[in-house]
ZAVO-100846 format. One line per 8 residues: number of its first residue (from 0); for each residue x, y, z of C-alpha. Coordinates in pm, whole numbers, plus 32768, in hexadecimal, padded with zeros to 4 digits. Layout:
# ZAVO-100846
NUM) X Y Z  ...
***
This chain:
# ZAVO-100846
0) 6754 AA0D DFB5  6847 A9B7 DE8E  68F8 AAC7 DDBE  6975 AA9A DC74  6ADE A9E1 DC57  6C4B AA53 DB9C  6D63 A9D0 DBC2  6E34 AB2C DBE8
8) 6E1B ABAA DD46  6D5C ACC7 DDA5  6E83 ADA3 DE27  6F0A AD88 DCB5  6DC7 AE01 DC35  6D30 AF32 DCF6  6C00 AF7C DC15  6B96 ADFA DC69
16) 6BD8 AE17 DDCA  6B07 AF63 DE17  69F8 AEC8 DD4A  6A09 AD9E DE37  6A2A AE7C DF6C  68E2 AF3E DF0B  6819 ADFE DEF2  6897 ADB8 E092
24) 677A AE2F E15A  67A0 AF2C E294  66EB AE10 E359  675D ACCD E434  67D5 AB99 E3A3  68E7 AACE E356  69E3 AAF8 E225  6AB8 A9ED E164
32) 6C0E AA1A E0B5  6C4C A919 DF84  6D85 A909 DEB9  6DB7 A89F DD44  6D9D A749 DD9D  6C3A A7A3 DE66  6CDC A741 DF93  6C65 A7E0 E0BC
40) 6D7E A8A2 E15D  6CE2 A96D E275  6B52 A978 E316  6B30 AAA9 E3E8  69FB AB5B E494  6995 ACDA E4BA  687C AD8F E509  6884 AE61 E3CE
48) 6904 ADA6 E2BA  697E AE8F E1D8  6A4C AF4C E2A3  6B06 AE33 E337  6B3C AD8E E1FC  6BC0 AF12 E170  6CAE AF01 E26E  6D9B ADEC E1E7
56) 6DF4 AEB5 E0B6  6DE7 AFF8 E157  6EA4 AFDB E273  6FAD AF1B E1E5  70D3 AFBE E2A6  7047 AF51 E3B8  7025 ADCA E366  70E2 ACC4 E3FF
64) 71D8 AC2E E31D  70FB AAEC E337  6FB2 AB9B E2CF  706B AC5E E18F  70CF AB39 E10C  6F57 AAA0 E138  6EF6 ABF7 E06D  6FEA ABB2 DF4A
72) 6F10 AA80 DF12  6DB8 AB16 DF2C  6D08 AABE DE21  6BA1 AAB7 DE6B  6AD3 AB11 DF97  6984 AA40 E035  6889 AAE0 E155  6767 AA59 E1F5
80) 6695 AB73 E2AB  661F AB20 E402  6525 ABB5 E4CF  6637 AC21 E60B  6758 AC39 E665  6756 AB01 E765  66C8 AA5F E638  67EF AAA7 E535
88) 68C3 AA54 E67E  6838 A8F9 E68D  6824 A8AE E51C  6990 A8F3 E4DF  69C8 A7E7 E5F6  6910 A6E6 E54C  69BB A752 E3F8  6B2B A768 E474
96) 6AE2 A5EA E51D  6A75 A56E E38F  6B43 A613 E2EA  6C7F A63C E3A6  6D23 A761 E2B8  6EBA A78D E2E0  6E92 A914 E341  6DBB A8BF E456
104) 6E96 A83D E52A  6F22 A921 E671  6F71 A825 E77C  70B7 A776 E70A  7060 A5EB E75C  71DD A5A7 E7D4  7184 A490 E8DF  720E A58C E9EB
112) 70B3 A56E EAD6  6FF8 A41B EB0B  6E71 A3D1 EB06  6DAA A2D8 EBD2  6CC0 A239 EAD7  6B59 A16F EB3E  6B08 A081 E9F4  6978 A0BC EA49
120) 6993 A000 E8BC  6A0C 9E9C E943  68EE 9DE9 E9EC  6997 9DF0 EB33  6A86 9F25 EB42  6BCD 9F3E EB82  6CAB A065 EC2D  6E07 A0C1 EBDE
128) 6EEB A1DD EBB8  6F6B A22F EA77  704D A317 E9A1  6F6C A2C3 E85A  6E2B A38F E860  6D79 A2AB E713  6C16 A342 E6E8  6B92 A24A E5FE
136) 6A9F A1B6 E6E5  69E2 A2DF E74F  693F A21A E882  6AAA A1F2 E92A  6AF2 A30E E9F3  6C19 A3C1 EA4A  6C9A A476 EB68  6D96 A569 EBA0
144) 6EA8 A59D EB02  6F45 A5AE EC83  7092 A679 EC98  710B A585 EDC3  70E8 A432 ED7D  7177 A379 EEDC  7064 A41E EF84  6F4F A3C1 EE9C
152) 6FDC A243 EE85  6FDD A25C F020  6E28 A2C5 EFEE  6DF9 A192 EEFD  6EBE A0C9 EFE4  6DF5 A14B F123  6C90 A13D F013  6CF3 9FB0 EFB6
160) 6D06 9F70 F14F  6BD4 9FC0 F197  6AE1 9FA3 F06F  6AEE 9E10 EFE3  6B65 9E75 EEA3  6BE2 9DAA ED22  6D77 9D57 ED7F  6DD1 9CD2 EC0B
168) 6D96 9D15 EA97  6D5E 9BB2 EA4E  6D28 9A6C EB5F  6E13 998B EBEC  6D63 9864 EBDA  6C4D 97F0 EB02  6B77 9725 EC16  6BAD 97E2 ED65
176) 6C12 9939 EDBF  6D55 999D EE43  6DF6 99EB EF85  6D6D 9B5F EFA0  6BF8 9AAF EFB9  6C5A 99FD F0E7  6CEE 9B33 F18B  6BD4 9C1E F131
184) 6C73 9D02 F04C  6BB8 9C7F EF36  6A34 9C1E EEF9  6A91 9AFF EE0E  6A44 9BCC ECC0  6B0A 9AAE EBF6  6A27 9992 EC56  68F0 9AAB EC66
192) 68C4 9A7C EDE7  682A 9BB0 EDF4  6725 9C49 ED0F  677B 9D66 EBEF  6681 9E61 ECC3  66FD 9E1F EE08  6881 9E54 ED84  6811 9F93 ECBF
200) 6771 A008 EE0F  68A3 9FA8 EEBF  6976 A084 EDAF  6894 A1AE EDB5  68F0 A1D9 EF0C  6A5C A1DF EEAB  6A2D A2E8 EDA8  698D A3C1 EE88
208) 6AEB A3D4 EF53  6BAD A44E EE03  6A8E A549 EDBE  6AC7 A602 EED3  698A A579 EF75  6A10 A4AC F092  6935 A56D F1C9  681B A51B F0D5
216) 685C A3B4 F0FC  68DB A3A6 F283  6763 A466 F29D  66D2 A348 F1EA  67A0 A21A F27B  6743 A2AE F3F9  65B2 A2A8 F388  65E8 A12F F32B
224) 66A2 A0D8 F452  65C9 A16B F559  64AB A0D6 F482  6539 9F65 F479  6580 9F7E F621  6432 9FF4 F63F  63CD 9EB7 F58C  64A9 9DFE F689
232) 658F 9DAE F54D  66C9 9DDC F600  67B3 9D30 F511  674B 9E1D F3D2  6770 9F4C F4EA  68C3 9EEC F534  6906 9EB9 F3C8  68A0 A03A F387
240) 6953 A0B7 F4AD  6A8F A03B F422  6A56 A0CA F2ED  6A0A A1F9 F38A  6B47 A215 F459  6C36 A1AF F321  6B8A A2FD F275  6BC5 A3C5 F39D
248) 6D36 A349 F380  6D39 A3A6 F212  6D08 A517 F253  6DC5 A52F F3A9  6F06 A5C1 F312  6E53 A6EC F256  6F05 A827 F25F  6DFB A91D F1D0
256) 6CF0 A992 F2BF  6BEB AAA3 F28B  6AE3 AB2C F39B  69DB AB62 F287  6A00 A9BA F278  68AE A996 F1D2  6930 AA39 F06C  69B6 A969 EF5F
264) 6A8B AA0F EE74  6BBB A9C6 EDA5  6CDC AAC6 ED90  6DDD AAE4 EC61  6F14 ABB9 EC03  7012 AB85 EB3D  718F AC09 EAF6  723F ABCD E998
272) 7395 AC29 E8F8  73C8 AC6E E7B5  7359 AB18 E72C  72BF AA65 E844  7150 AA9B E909  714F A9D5 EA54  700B A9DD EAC8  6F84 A96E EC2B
280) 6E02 A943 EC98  6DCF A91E EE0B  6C8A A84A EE49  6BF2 A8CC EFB4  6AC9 A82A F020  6A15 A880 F162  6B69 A90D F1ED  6C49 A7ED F1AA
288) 6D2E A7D8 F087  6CDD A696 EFAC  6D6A A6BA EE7A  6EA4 A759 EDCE  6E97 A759 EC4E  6F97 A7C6 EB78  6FE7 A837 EA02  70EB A87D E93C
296) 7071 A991 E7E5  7155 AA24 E6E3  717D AB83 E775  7159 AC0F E5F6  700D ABA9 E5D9  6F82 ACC7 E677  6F3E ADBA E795  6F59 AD3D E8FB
304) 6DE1 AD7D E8FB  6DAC ACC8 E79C  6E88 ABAA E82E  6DDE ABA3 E98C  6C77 ABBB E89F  6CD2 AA9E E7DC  6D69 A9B0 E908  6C27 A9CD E998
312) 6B40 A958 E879  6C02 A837 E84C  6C02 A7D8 E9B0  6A7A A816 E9E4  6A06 A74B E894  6A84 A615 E908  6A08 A611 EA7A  68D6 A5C5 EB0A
320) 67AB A6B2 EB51  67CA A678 ECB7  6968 A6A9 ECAF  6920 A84B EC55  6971 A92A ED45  687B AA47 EDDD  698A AB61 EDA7  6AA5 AB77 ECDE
328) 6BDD AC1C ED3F  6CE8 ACA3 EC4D  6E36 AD45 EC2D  6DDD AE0F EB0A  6C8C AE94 EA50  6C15 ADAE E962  6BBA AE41 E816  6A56 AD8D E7EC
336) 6A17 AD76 E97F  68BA ADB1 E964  687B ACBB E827  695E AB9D E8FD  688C ABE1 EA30  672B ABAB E98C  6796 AA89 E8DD  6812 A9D4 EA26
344) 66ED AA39 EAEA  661C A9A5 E9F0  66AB A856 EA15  66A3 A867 EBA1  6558 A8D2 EB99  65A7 A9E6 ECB2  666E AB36 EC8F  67EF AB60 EC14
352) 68B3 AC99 EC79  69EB ACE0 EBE1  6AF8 ADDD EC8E  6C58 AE50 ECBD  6C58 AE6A EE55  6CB3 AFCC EEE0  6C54 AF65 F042  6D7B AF0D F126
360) 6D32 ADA3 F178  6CB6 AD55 EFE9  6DF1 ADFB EF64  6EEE AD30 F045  6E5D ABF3 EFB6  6E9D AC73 EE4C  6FD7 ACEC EED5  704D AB77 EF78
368) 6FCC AB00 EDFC  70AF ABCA ED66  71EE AB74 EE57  719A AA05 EDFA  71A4 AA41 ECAE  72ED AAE0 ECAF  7386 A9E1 ED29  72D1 A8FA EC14
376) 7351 A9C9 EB0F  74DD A999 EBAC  749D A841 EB7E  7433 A8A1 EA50  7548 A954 E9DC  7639 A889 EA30  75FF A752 E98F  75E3 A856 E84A
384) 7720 A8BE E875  778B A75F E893  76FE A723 E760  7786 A842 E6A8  78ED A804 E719  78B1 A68D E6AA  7823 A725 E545  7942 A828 E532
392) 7A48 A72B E546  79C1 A650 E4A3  79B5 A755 E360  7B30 A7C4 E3A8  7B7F A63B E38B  7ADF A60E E24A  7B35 A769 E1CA  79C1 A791 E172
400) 793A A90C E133  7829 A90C E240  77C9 A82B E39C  76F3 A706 E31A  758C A741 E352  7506 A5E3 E2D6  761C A48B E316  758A A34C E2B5
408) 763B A1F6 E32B  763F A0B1 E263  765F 9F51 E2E1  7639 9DEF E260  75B3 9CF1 E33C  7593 9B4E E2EE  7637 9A0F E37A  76EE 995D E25A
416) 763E 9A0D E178  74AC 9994 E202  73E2 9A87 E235  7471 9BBD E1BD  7417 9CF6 E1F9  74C2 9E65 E20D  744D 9FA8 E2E0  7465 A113 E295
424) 7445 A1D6 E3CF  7431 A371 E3BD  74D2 A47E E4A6  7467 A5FD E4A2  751F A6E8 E52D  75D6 A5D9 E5DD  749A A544 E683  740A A3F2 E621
432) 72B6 A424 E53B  722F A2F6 E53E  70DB A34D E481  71E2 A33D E34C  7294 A207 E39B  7247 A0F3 E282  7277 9F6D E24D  72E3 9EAC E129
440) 72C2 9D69 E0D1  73D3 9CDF DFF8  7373 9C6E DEB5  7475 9BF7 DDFE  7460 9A7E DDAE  75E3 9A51 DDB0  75BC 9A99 DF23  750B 9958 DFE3
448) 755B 9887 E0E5  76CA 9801 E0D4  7731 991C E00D  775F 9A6C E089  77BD 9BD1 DFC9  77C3 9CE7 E077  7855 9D9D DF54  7721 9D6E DE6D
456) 7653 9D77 DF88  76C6 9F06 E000  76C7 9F48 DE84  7563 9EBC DE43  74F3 9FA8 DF88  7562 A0F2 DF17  7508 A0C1 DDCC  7380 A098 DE30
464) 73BF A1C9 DF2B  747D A2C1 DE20  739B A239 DCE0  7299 A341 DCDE  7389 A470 DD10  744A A3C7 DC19  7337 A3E1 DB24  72D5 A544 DB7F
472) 7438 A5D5 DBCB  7401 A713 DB39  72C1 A74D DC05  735A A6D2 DD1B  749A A7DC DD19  738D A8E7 DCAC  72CE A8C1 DDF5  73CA A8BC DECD
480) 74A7 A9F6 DE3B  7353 AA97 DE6B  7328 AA3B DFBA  749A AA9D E02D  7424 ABEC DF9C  7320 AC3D E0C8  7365 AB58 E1D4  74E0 AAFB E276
488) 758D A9DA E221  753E A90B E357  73EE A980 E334  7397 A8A8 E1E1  72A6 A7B9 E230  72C7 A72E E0DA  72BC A5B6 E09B  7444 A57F E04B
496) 7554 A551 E10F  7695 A634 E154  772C A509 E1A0  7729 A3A2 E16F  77ED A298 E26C  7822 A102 E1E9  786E A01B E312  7995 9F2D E286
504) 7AD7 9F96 E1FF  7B43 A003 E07E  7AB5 9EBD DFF4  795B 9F34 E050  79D6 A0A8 E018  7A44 A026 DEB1  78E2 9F8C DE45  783D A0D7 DEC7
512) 78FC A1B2 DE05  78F1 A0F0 DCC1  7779 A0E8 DCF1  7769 A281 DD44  783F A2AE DBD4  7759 A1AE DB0C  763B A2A8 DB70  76FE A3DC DB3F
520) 76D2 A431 DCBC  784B A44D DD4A  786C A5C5 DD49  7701 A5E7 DDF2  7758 A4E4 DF01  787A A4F1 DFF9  78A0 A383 E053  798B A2D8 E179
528) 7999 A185 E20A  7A0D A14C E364  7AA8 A01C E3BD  7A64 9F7C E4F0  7BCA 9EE7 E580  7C8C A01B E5AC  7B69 A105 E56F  7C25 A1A2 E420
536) 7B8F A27B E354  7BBB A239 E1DA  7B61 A334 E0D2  7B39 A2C1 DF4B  7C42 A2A7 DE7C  7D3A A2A5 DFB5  7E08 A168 E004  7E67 A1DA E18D
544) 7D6F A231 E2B6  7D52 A381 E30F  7E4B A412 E421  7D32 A436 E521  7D0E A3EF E690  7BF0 A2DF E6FF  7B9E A3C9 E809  7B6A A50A E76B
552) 7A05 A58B E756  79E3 A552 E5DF  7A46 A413 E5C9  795D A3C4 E6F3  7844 A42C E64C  786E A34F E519  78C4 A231 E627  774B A28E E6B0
560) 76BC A2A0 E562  7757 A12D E4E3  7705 A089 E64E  75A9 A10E E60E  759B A06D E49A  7647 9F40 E509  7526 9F26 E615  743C 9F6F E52E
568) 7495 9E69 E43F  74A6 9D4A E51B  7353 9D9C E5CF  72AD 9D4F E482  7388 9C57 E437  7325 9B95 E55A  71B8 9BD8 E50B  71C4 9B41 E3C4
576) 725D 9A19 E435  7177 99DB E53C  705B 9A0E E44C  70FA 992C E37B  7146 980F E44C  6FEE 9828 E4EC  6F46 97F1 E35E  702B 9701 E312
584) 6FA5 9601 E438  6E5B 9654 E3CD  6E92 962B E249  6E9F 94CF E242  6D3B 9474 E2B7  6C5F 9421 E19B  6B31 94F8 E189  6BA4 962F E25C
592) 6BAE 9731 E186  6C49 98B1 E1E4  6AE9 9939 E25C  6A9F 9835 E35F  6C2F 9842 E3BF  6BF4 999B E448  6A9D 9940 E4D2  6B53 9816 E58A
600) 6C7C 98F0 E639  6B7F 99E3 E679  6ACC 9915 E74D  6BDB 985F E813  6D00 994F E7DC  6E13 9882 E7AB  6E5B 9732 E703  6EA4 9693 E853
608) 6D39 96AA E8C6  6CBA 964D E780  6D9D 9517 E7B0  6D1E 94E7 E902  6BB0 950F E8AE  6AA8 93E9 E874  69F8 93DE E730  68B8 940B E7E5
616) 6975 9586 E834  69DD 957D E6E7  6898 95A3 E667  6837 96C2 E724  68CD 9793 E630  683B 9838 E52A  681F 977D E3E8  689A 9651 E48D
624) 67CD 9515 E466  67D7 93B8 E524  6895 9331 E3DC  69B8 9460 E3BA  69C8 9462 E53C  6A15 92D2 E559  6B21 92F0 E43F  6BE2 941E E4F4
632) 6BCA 9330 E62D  6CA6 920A E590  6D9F 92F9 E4CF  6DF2 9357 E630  6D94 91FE E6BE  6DE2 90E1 E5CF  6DF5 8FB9 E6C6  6C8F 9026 E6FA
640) 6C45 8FE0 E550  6CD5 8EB3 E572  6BFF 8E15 E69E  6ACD 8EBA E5C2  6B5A 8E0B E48B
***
């Protein structure tokens, strides 16, 4: 349901808000927070509506600093009414995964746990670990995130031995498949040796070990195998044996045994400081531990029972029916329990229960949870503090008034001026946030091959990157004075940076700075450059380095930051000269425009095999005929023309 719009938030306006709140029904549902811009800043569940909505502006003293600056920019508020609560539970799910609002974010994503990832999208999957959770194709699926990663790249390595499994991204040769065919390790997916079904089948199998279902499959595998030696099929029998005894390897070094060995239930506690959450979920299935998750929340966002809550929605909406445990097990009481409980029982199609053990053998689970998330949070803590000290010095170097919250790095990369391209990479809080790093393509015509300017080029990046806060300066300085109002300095999550590093010395320095005046920007933007010889730090305006040590944690950090950018920059550097190069040989032949250029690398991947490949294969692809094919032939092959000819 949609309420009327204004651009003046409700807080300022308390007539218009208790109007609104009156119109919230006591019922289930989900409710939607839009700002001016009707941006949606937070979706949230409850099973009365009105109440929990009430709550944001009633209980302000007890907001997070996060959630009363979310208030300030209330300015309208959505519900849908649902029949249950398991149904509002699964609804704001499918919303949150659309819409993806700011606010709604309580796991930090800092790349600190890794994921195993199954691409059930490609036509013959692959598996891999990964740091990078992307959930844009919603068939991929994604295990995890596991808190020790030698001992989950030690399963996959003991899963690849003894399931025939996809070894590379892309094949080694176009004709024949590689080595790990002949040595059984692979089916032959790159020449299709083996069928999509049979591989899927094959994979199945494998995600059955990372769901926590392995005795489910060594049940299954033993049926088979005493099937196929009944059937005097001795090779396939030995084949499943071997499989069999690799899985009973896998879970050999388990140190988590229960008697009750037939339960299935997933235990979770969690200790915090005053800024961080670490989180650990224990996965016990049938006895045996087989998984050993872990999270890292912002310890303001909540309750330990509001943080546990919310952990464990997350986790359950993106696994598997089958992956749910029969009993839950937590550290602390869970504020909507009951509502949780229905909703996952639903989806397993058999009972949930939900509890904080009091039994002796239950409690010194949650208790071993806890101990290991201690130590997570140590870990934790200290690479904050290493941070901090980094931040703090680098503030007392630069004289600035607070520690730099938001740093962004520039760098130019090219070769003689070909191809040039810049990077602006972003750190928060000291930490690399790559969701806001950014490319540029330099588009200056003075700069082209044989003639490079770095100058021009640094100037022409930060004037596209400053331009729009250049035009709206005033709104700009407006927001962020009101921010600094509610939240602490470090905890601005404002698009604009506390500080700005150039890589290159006080040439580049210079063109920055004359840009940054032209737009009326210097006093908003504290700009350095860091040069890379002697790693000296030059500030505007000043003809010597600062007096600094290379060492010093300060100084390291902006080293980090402008290796980052300078890594950054030549990745996509390198990218666009391959791309490049790879038209260019492809330009020349007459008839070939850019549509059936992509369809041709498509289909044999790299110019090589296109080179290699007959005109008869040539035609094969789409939009190719007998003609276009023969012509794409001689450009590659003009001794055969001339024989034609």
């Amino acid at each position: 349901m949609t309420l009327n719009r204004s651009p003046v938030p409700l807080h300022k306006e308390p007539e218009r808000l208790e109007a609104r709140l009156k119109e919230l029904p006591l019922t289930p549902g989900v409710y939607f927070m839009r700002d001016a811009n009707d941006n949606i800043l937070y979706i949230g569940k409850s099973k009365k509506l009105r109440s929990r909505v009430r709550s944001y502006f009633r209980d302000d003293h007890r907001l997070s600093p996060r959630i009363a600056l979310m208030v300030m920019q209330i300015t309208d508020i959505e519900f849908i009414v649902t029949d249950s609560e398991a149904e509002a539970l699964a609804l704001e799910a499918n919303l949150i995964k659309q819409h993806q609002p700011h606010f709604n974010v309580l796991l930090k994503d800092d790349k600190k746990y890794p994921y195993l990832c199954i691409t059930w999208s490609d036509k013959y999957p692959r598996i891999f670990i990964t740091r990078k959770r992307r959930l844009g194709k919603t068939r991929d699926r994604y295990y995890g995130p596991y808190v020790n990663v030698g001992v989950l790249r030690r399963t996959l390595g003991i899963v690849k031995r003894i399931f025939p499994l996809r070894q590379r991204p892309k094949p080694v040769h176009k004709d024949r498949p590689c080595l790990n065919y002949d040595i059984g390790k692979c089916p032959g997916v790159c020449q299709e040796l083996i069928t999509p079904e049979d591989y899927r089948k094959t994979m199945e199998k494998v995600a059955m070990i990372f769901q926590g279902r392995t005795q489910e499959l060594e049940a299954a595998l033993t049926v088979h195998m005493e099937k196929a030696a009944e059937q005097l099929n001795f090779e396939t029998a030995a084949y499943l044996r071997d499989q069999l005894q690799g899985l009973q390897y896998l879970g050999a070094d388990q140190k988590v045994s229960s008697p009750d060995d037939t339960v299935t239930r997933d235990a979770i506690a969690l200790v915090a400081d005053d800024h961080h959450a670490c989180i650990q979920l224990f996965q016990v299935r049938a006895g045996r531990l087989v998984g050993h998750l872990g999270f890292v929340a912002d310890a303001q966002s909540g309750t330990p029972g509001e943080i546990l809550q919310r952990v464990l929605e997350e986790h359950y909406q993106t696994v598997e029916s089958v992956e749910i445990p029969a009993e839950i097990l937590t550290q602390h009481g869970l504020p909507e329990a009951d509502m949780l409980a229905t909703y996952l029982s639903e989806r397993r199609g058999r009972k949930v229960s939900i509890a904080v053990p009091q039994r002796q053998s239950k409690a010194d689970l949650i208790e071993m949870i806890e101990r290991n998330a201690g130590y997570e949070l140590a870990r934790t803590q200290r690479f904050a503090d290493r941070n901090n000290q980094a931040m703090l010095d680098l503030a007392e170097i630069l004289d600035l008034p607070d520690m730099p919250h938001r740093v962004e790095g520039y760098d130019i990369s090219h070769i003689q001026g070909s191809d040039a391209v810049a990077s602006q990479v972003v750190f928060i809080d000291g930490l690399p946030a790559k969701q806001h790093y950014r490319h540029y393509k330099i588009k200056d015509p003075t700069v082209r091959a044989g003639h490079s300017d770095d100058f021009a080029s640094m100037a022409e990046v930060i004037r596209r990157r400053f331009r729009r806060y250049a035009e709206n300066k005033e709104t700009v300085i407006e927001r962020r004075t009101e921010s600094s109002s509610v939240l602490a300095p470090n905890s601005i999550r404002e698009d604009f940076p506390d500080l700005v590093m150039i890589d290159g010395g006080k040439g580049q320095l210079s063109a920055v700075v004359e840009v940054l005046r032209d737009m009326n920007l210097m006093d908003e933007i504290k700009v350095v450059s860091l040069a890379k010889q002697r790693e000296e730090i030059f500030l505007p305006g000043e003809s010597l380095p600062l007096a600094t040590d290379a060492e010093q944690p300060g100084v390291q950090l902006l080293r980090r930051l402008r290796d980052e950018a300078h890594r950054f920059a030549i990745s996509f550097h390198r990218k666009k000269r391959t791309d490049r190069m790879r038209r260019s040989r492809l330009d020349d032949i007459p008839g070939l425009g850019s549509q059936r250029k992509k369809e041709l690398l498509a289909h044999f991947r790299s110019i090589d095999y296109v080179r290699e490949a007959s005109a008869q294969q040539i035609s094969e692809v789409p939009g190719f005929g007998p003609k276009l094919a023969q012509q794409v032939y001689e450009y590659f092959h003009p001794q055969s023309a001339e024989v034609t000819g």
